[in-house]
NUNU-514593 format. One line per 10 residues: number of its first residue (from 1); their letters; for each residue x, y, z of C-alpha. Coordinates in steps of 0.001 Angstrom, whole numbers. Example, Ala and Ser with C-alpha at 12.3 -4.5 7.8 and 13.67 -1.06 7.14 Angstrom:
BEGIN
1> AS> 12300 -4500 7800 | 13670 -1060 7140
# end
This chain:
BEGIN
1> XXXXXXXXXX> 28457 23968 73251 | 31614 22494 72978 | 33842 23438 69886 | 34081 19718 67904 | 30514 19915 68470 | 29981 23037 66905 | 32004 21805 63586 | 30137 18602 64134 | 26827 20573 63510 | 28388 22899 61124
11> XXXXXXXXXX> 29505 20024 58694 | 26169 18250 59265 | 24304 21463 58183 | 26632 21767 55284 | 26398 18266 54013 | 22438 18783 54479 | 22705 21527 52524 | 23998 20054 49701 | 22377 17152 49659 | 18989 19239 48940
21> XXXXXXXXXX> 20857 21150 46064 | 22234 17685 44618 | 18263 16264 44901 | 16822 19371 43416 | 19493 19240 40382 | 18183 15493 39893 | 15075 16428 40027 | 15527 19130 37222 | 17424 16657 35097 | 14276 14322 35789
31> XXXXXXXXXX> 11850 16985 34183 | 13823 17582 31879 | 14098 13967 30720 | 10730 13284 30969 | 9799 16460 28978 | 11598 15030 26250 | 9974 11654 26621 | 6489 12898 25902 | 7759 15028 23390 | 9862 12617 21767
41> XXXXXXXXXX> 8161 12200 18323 | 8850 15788 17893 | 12615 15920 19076 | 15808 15288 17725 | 17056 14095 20537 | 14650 11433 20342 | 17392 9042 19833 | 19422 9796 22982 | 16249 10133 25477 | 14251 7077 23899
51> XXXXXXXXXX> 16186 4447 26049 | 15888 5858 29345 | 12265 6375 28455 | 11963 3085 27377 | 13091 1786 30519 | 11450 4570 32786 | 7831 3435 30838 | 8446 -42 31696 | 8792 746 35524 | 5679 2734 35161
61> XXXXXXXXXX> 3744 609 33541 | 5127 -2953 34873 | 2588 -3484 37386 | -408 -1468 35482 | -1865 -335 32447 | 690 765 29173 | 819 4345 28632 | 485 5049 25337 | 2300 7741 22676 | -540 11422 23729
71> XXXXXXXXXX> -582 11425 19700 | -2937 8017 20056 | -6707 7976 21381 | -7519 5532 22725 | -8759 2210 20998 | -12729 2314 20981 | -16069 514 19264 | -17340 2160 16180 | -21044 4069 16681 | -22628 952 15750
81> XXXXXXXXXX> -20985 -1064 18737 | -18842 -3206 16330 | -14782 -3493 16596 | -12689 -5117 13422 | -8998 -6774 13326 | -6710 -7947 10721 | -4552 -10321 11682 | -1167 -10807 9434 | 783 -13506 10386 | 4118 -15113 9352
91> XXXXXXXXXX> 5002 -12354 7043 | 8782 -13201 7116 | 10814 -10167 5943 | 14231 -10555 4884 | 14601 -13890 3369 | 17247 -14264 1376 | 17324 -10287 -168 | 20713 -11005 -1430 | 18803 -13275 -4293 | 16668 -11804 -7054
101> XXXXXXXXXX> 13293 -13302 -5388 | 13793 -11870 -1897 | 12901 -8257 -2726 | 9791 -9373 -4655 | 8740 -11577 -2251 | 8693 -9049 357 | 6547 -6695 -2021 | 4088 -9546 -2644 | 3597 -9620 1203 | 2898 -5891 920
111> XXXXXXXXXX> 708 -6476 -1689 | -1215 -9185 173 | -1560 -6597 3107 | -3021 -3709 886 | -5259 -6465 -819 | -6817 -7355 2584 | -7256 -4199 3812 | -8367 -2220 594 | -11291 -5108 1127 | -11675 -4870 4202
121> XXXXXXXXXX> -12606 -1014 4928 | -13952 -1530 8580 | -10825 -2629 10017 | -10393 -414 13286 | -6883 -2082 14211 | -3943 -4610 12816 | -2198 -7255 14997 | 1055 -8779 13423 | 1443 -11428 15190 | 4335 -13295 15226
131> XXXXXXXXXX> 7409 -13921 12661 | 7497 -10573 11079 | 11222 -11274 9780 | 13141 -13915 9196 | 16222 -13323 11428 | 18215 -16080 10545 | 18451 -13970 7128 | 19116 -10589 8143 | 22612 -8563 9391 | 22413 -6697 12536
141> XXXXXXXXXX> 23276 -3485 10053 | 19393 -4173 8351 | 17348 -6733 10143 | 15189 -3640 11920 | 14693 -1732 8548 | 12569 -4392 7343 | 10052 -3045 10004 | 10019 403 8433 | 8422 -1542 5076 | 5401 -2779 6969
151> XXXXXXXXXX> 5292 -129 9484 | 5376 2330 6877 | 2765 409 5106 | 53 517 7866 | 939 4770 8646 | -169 5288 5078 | -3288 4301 5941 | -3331 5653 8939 | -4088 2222 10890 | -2743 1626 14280
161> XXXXXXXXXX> -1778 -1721 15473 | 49 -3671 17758 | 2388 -6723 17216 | 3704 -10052 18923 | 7125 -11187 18302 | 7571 -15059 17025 | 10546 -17453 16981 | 11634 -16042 14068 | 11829 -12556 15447 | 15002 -13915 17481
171> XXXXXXXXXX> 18193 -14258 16044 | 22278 -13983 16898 | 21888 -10941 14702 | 18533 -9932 15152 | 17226 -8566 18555 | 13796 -8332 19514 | 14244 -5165 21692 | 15835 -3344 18646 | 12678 -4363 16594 | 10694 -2932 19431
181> XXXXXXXXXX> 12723 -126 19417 | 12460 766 15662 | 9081 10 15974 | 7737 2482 18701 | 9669 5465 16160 | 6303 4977 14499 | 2751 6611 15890 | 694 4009 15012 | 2492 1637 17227 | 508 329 20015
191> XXXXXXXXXX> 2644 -2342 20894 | 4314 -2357 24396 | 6720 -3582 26608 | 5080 -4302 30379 | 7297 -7172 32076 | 10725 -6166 32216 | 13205 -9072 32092 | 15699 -9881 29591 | 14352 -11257 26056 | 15958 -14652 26699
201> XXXXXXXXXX> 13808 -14830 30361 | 10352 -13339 29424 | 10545 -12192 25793 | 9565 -8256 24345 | 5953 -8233 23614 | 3712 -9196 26487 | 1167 -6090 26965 | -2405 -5444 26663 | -4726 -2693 25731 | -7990 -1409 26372
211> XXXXXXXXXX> -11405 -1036 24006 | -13455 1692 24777 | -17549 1537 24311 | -19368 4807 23468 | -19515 5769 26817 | -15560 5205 27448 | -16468 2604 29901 | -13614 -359 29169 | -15915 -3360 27121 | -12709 -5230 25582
221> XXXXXXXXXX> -9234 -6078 26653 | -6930 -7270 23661 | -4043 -9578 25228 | -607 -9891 23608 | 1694 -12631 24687 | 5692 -13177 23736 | 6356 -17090 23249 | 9431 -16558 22422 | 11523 -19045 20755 | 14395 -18753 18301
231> XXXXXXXXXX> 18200 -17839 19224 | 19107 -15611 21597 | 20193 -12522 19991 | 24196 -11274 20402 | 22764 -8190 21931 | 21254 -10253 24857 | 24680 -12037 25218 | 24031 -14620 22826 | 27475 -14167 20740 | 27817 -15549 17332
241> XXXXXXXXXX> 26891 -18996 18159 | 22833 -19677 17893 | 22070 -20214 21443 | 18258 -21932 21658 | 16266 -19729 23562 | 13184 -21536 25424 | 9784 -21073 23415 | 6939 -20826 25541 | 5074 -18056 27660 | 7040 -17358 30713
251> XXXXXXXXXX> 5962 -18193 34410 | 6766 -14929 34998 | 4678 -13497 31900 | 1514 -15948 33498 | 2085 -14233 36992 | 1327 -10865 34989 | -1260 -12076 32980 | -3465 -13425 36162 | -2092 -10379 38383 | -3583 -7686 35709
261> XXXXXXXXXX> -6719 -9322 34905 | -7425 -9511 38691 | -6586 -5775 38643 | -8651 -5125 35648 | -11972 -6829 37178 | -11362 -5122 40486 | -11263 -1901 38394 | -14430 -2534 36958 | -16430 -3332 39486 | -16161 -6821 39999
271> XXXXXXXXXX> -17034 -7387 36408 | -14828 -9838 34289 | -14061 -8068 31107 | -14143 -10236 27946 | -10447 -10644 26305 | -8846 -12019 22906 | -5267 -13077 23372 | -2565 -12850 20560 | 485 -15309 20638 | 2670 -17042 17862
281> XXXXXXXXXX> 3417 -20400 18655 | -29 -22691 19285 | -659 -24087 23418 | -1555 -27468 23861 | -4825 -27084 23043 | -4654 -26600 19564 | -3032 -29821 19567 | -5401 -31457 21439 | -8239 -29808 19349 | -6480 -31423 16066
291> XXXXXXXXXX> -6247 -34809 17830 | -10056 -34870 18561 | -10652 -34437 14737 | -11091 -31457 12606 | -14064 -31461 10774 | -13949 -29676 7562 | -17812 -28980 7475 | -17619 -27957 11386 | -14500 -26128 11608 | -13837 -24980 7897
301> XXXXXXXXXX> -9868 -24291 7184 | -6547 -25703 6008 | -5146 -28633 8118 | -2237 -29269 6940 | 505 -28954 9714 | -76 -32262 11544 | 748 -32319 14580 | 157 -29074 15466 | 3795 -27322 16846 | 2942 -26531 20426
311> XXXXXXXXXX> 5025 -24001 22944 | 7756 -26379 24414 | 7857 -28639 21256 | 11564 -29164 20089 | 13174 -27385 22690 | 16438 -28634 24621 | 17703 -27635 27952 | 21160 -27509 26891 | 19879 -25138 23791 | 19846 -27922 20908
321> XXXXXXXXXX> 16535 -28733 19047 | 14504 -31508 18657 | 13820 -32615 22166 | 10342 -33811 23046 | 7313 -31775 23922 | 7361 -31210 27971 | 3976 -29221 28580 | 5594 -26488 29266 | 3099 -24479 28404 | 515 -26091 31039
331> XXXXXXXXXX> 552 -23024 33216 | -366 -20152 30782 | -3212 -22986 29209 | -4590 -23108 32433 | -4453 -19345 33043 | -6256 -18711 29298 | -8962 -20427 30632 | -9443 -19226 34254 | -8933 -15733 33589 | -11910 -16103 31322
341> XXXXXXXXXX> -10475 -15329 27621 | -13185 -15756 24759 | -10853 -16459 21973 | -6960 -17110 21444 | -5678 -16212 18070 | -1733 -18185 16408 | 61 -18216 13804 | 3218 -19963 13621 | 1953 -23053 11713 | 1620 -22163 8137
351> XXXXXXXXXX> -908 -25056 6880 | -3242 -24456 9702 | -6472 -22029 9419 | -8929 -23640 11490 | -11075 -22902 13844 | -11883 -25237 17471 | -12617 -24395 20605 | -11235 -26111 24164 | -13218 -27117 27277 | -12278 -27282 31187
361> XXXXXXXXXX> -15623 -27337 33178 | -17828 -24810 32688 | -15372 -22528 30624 | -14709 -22569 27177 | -11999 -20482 24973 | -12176 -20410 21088 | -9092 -21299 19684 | -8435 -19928 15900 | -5150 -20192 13590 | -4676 -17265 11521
371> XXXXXXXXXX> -4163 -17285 7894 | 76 -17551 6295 | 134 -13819 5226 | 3835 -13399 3830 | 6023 -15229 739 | 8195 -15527 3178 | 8542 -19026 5164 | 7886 -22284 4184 | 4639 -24045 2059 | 2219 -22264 -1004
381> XXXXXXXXXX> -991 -22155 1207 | -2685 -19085 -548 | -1958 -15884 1273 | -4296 -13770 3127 | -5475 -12777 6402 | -8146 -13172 10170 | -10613 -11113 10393 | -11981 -10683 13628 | -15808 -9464 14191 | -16954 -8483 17438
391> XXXXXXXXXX> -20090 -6163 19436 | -20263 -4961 22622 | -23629 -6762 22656 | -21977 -10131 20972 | -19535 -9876 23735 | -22109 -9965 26526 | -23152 -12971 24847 | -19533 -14857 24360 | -19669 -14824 20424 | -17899 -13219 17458
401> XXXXXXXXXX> -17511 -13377 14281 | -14647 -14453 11728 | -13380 -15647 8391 | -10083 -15127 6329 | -9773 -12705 3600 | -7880 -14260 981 | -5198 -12016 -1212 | -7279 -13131 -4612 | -10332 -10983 -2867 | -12038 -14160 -1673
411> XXXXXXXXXX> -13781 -14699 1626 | -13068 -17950 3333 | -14168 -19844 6468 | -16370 -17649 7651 | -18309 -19024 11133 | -19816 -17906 14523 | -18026 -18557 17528 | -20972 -19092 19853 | -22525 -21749 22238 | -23202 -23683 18503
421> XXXXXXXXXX> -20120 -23640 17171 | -19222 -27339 16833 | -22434 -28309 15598 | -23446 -25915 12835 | -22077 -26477 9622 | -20090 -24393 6839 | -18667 -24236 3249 | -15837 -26441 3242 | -12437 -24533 2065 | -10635 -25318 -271
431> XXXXXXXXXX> -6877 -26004 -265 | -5386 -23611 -2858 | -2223 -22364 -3826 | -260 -19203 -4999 | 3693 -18591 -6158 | 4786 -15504 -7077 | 4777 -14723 -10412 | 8346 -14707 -11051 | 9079 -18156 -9793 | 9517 -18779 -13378
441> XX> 12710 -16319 -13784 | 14558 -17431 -10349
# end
């Protein structure tokens, strides 16, 4: 063999060589990582190792199912086949905590969440669902310690939930990936992160999670959706100007949505798995539900947002407000109904607690506001909170159960979503208001 040839070979070998040392190295650094991922609630070094896993998580669990903290079981009926949620909506942290009445008012949204769910024993899991702080109140030095208060709240009692981000949850100085962030530092966090994309393109909190029967066979999928909204946050390149960010469900968050529940019935056997979705701002629907009539008798609950704010509604292309309602929404409406959810579940509008439903063909989705749980935000609609009732045997059927659990202790609203609902007839509620007590010394 000729002599270049030889040194040809030689360096070849070499560079093989290290080329297997270099990929074993990365692979140790790998384990390594990823040991400290799975033991991250334990480590110190949580805080260095948490974004990589962050990001590593969402690559793993983009395109299938969200791989939750080993310290949670998963979510599953109770032994009588039933499954509970409390829904707190709007609770708006952080208004105005430089005056006398913000503190308090945060404490009497506490208060309204211990009041529900001291009455409310049964609850097997918590969805916050939209507007958790009011960002265009906070600093970026405190705007995420506000979730600690609720978070904190909900460990006590050693609840586990999962959360949707609202319009509110977006601010120049207020990031929704930091709240995510701060968030998954607690155990009892189920919320996720499964479509990667910047929070100005698809938003933070689009996930879903399994419910277990008593067998473990899958009987219930809950659906959380981000609609975004707000300002984009300085983080995300929004600077110090407020920069409108677009506030409906992505195309590429309804791609997901039909892509996993495709997945999901092909995992089960060709059977379509009933589903409740969770998102902040109302579809169209609701507004078209409204415009049909809301019968106080029929559909018992507050109506007094009108018109209903729909995804799309106010938003410019050139990031002002107060441009016209587009339908920009039309794709994930469409999607709610052909992927065959039973019920959709918003907050956003504080004077709404109805109930409707919404028709296309043969399929049919209940529709449900939830019920203005925090002081914070606008209007004196008594506080309190959704309950949600369902059975593995009620599901079968396409019915559940629920009402709103007032702060005072009352029990409001309270119907059947099944193929009568529309026709049989309920207590009418009553519009009633609360202030905090100290209005009188601000």
């Amino acid at each position: 063999m000729p002599r270049d040839a030889e040194r040809t070979e030689a360096a070849g070998g070499g560079s093989t060589r290290f080329t297997r040392v270099r990929r074993a190295l990365y692979c140790r650094v790998l384990l390594i990582v990823l040991t400290f991922c799975l033991l991250g609630p334990y480590s110190q070094l949580l805080r260095v190792t948490s974004p990589f896993c962050e990001q590593l998580g969402g690559f793993i669990n983009h395109r299938h199912r969200p791989q939750l903290s080993p310290l949670l079981p998963p979510l599953k009926f109770k032994k009588d086949g039933s499954f509970q949620l409390s829904i707190f909506s709007d609770l708006h942290f952080g208004e105005n905590a430089w005056e006398p009445w913000g503190p308090k008012q945060d404490l009497a949204s506490l208060g309204v969440i211990n009041s529900v769910l001291d009455r409310e024993p049964e609850t097997d899991f918590v969805v916050l669902n939209g507007d958790i702080i009011t960002g265009e109140n906070v600093y970026l030095d405190n705007g995420t310690q506000y979730i600690d208060k609720i978070a904190e709240t909900l460990a006590s009692r050693d609840i586990t939930w999962g959360s949707t981000y609202g319009n509110h949850d977006s601010d120049c100085r207020l990031s929704p990936t930091a709240m995510f962030e701060r968030e998954k530092r607690y155990k009892g966090s189920r919320t996720a992160r499964m479509v990667r994309g910047r929070e100005e393109g698809v938003g933070v909190t689009n996930y879903y999670l399994e419910v277990q029967g008593l067998d473990a066979r899958v009987e219930m999928v809950l659906w959380f959706f981000d609609s975004r909204g707000g300002f984009v946050s300085q983080e995300e390149g929004g600077g110090n100007r407020r920069k409108g960010r677009e506030n409906w469900v992505s195309k590429e968050v309804v791609r997901w949505f039909r892509e996993m529940s495709g997945r999901l019935k092909r995992e089960n056997g060709g059977r379509s798995l009933p589903g409740l979705g969770f998102v902040h701002i109302p579809i169209g629907a609701f507004w078209e539900a409204q415009k049909r009539g809301i019968d106080g008798k029929k559909q018992p609950g507050i109506n007094g947002d009108q018109p209903v704010n729909r995804q799309g509604e106010g938003w410019c292309e050139d990031g002002r407000e107060g441009c016209e309602y587009g339908g920009q929404d039309g794709g994930f409406m469409e999607a709610v109904m052909e992927e065959g959810l039973l019920g959709l579940f918003v907050g956003h509008d504080h004077g709404d607690t109805w109930c409707s439903d919404y028709e296309k063909g043969s399929r049919r989705v209940y529709l449900c506001f939830g019920q203005h749980t925090g002081y914070g935000g606008y209007g004196s609609w008594i506080r309190g909170s959704r309950q949600v009732w369902v059975s593995i045997e009620g599901l079968r059927l396409r019915e559940m159960d629920t009402w709103v659990r007032l702060e005072s202790g009352k029990v409001v609203g309270r119907v059947r979503l099944n193929e009568t609902f529309g026709r049989d007839e309920y207590e009418v509620v009553e519009d009633e208001r609360t202030h905090l007590p100290v209005d009188e010394e601000n």
